[in-house]
N, C-alpha and C positions, 0 to 999 in steps of 0.2 A: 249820506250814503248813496253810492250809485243805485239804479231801477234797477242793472243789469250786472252780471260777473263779467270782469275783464276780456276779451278773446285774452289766452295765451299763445303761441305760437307753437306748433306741436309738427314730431318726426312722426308719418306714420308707421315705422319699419322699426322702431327703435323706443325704449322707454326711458323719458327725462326727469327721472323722481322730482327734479326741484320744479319742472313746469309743471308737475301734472298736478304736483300737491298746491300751486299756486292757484290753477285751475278749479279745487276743490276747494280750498281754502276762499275762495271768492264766492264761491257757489254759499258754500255755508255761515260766512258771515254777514250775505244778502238776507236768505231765510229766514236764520236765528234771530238775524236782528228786525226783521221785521215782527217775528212773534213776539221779541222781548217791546217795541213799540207798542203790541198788543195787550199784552199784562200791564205795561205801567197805564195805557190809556183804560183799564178796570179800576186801577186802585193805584196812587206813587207809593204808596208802602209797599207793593211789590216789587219796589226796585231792587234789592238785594237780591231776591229770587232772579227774576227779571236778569239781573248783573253775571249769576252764575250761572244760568240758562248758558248766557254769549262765552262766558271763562270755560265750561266744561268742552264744548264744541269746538273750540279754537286750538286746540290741544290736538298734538300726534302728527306720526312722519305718513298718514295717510295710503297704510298699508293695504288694506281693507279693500278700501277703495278702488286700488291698481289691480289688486288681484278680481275685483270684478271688473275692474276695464278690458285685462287681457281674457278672463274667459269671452267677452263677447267678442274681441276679436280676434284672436283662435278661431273661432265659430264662423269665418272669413267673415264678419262684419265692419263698415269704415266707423272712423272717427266719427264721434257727434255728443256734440254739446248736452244735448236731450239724455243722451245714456248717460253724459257724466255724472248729472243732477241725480239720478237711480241709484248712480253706484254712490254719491255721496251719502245717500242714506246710509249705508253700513256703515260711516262714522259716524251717525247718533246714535246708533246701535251702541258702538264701540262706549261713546260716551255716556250714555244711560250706566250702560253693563260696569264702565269705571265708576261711577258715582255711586250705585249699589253698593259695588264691591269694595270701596272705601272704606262706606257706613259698618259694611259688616266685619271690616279687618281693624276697624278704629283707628285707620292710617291719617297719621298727619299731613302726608305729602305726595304731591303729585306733580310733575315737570318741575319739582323745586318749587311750587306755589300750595300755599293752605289749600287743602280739599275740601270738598264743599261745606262739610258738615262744619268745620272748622272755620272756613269763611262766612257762613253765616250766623252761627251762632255770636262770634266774637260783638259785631255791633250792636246785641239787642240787650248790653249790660244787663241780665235777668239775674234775678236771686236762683240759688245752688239747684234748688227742686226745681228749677226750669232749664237744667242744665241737657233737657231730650230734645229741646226744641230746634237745634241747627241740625242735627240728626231730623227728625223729621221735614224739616223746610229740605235738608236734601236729598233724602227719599223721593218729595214730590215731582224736585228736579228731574231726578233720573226715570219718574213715571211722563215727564211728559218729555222728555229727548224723546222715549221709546216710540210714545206716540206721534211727535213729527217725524222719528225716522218714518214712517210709513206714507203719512201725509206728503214726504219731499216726493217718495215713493214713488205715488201713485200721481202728483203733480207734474212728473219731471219732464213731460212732451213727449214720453214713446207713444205709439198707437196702443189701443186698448190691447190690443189682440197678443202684441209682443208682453204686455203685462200682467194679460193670462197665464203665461204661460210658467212665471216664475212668484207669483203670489200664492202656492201652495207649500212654495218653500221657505217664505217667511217663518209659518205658523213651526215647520222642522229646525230653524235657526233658533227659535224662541226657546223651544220646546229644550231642544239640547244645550240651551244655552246654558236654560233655569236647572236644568238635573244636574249639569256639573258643578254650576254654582251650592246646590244641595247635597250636592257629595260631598265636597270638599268639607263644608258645614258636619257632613255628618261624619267626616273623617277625623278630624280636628281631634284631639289627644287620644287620639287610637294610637295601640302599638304602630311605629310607621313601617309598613308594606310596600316593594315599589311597583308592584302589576295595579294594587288600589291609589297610590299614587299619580302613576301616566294612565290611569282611569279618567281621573281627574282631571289632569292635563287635556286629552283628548276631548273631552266633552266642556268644558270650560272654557277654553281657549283655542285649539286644534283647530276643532272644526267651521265654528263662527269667525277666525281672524282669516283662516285659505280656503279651504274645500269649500265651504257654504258661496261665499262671495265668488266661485269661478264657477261652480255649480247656477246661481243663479245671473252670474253673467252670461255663460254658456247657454242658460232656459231661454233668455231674452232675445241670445244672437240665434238660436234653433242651432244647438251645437246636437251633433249625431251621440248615438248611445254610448260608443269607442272612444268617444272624445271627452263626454261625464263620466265614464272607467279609469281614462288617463288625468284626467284633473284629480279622483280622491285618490286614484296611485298617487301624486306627487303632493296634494293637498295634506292630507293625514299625519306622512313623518315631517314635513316640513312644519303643523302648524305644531306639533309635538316639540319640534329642535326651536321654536322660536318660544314654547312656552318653558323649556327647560334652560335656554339661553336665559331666559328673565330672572327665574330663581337661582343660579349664578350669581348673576349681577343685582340681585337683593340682595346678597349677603356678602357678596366681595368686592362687588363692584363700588366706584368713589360717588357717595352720594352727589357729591360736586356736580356729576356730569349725569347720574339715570335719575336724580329728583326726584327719588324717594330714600326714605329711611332706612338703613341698613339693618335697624332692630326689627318690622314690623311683623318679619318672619317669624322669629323665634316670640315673639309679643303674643301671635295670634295661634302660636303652636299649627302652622299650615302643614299640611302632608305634603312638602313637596316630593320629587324624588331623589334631591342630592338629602335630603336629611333620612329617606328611608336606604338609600344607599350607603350613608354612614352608620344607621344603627345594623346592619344587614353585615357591615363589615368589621366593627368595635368587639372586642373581648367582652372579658364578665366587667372587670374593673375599669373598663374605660365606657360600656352599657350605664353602669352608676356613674359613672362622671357626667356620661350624656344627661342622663336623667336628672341629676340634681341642677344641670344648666338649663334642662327645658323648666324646668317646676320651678323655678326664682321668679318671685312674682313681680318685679320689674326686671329684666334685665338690662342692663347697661353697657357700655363701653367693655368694660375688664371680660362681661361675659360673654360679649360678641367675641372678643380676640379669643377667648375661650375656644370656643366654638369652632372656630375660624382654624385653629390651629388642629385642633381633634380630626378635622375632616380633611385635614391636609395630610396629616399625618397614616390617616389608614386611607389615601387616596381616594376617597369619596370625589373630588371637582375635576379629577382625571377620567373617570369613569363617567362623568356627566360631558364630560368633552369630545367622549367616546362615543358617546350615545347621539348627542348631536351631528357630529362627523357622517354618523353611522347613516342615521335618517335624512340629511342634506343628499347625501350620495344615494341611497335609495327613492327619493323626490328627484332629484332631475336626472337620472334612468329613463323613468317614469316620461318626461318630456322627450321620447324619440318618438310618440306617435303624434305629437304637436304640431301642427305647422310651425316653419322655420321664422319667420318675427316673432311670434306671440314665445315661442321655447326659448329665445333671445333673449327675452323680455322676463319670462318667469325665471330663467336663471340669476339672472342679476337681481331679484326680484330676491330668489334663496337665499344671498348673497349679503345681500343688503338687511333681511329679515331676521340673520342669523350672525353674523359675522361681528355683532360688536362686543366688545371687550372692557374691560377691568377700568 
């Protein structure tokens, strides 16, 4: 493994998804794997831990990430290598938050590869009452991504002073991470509602995948108070249409190509808002119909097309198509007080975060 991340070659006027996640993707598999060097040099039985430390991290189109590039450069900041390493931290963030969020969904799949808990349990051949133990070996995982994301953090070659200024905002990314994460937990076979629903969304996803990461790009580059106004204008419905894009494509989308499980939704009874949009919109007799497919205690194949067809039929994935439309176009609005690269850039940025399909 190289000492150093690649240079990649970079536009500064323009954003090149495939170089920058290249860019980041090098940053993170230097780090990672130096830590994962560091666990196995404590113990080689940590190597499965150790193995999915590097698998969890290496994962994602590096969203995160870009959205705190361009908040710092909005903030008319140049290019630099130092802030990339910063902004790479919000994908351990990202990977910690998937690794939890796994554990608690009991999902088997992530990019199309077994999920942690899943990956580690399988090799340690344990008798049935040891069946908690990949669950917690990846728990652990996702406790210490959390804790290198900060460590890349605070390593990454800014000056201290530039890293005052956005280390308070950690503690608000965490904070609203964990309460959306907690809602949704405590939303879970409630009547589904959709204001508690995109509740949900916003605090879970929203705000940690856009607004926090331009927010704390922006702290970094000394972006003006008009300029942190106009990131959570466009930040907010955007990270909303990119979390209501996902549960779409959980349940309609070809697992072939989103790498995860089509069932996991309806498995974990999740509040999203296409499912609180269909009960919102269902008669009496099609209410009982819903209900007798969420309450099947495994559901399958026959009940996903169930499903599938119910919420096609009272326009439920229309209405979530709306809503996405609705919020893109109210996010980059929102970019006419941006300077003209960095609005460039977050457009395509919308574009890219929201635009994929079935």
């Amino acid at each position: 493994m190289s000492s150093r991340a690649k240079p990649v070659p970079v536009r500064p006027d323009r954003h090149d998804a495939c170089a920058f996640k290249a860019r980041v993707d090098d940053i993170l598999a230097e780090f990672v794997g130096q830590e994962r060097d560091q666990l196995l040099a404590i113990d080689p039985r940590l190597r499965p831990v150790a193995d999915q430390l590097v698998a969890a991290s290496g994962q994602g189109k590096r969203l995160r990430a870009a959205f705190c590039y361009w908040g710092w450069r909005a903030a008319g900041q140049p290019d630099s290598n130092a802030f990339v390493r910063a902004a790479a931290a919000l994908e351990l963030v990202h990977a910690a938050a998937s690794v939890h969020d796994d554990i608690i969904d009991d999902s088997p799949l992530r990019h199309g590869l077994p999920t942690a808990q899943i990956a580690l349990h399988e090799p340690l051949h344990r008798a049935p009452e040891f069946a908690q133990t990949g669950k917690a070996l990846a728990m652990l995982v996702g406790d210490l991504l959390m804790a290198l994301a900060g460590q890349l953090f605070v390593t990454s070659g800014l000056p201290a002073a530039y890293l005052s200024r956005a280390r308070p905002m950690w503690a608000v990314l965490a904070r609203e991470l964990i309460a959306g994460e907690c809602l949704e937990i405590l939303c879970t076979g409630a009547v589904p509602d959709v204001a508690e629903s995109l509740k949900v969304v916003r605090y879970k996803t929203a705000k940690y995948t856009v607004e926090q990461p331009l927010l704390i790009g922006g702290a970094l580059g000394g972006a003006s108070d008009a300029l942190r106004k106009a990131f959570s204008a466009y930040g907010l419905p955007l990270g909303e249409a990119f979390q209501l894009r996902d549960d779409l494509l959980g349940l309609f989308g070809d697992q072939a190509r989103t790498g995860k499980a089509n069932l996991d939704d309806l498995r974990a009874r999740r509040p999203t808002a296409l499912l609180a949009e269909t009960w919102q919109a269902v008669d009496r007799p099609q209410r009982e119909q819903l209900t007798r497919l969420l309450e099947h205690g495994e559901p399958d194949d026959a009940v996903l097309c169930e499903v599938r067809d119910l919420m096609t039929r009272v326009g439920a994935p229309a209405r979530i198509e709306q809503m996405i439309t609705d919020r893109v176009a109210e996010a980059t609005h929102a970019l006419a007080d941006v300077p003209a690269p960095a609005a460039r850039a977050l457009t395509e940025l919308a574009t890219a975060a929201t635009a994929r399909r079935y």
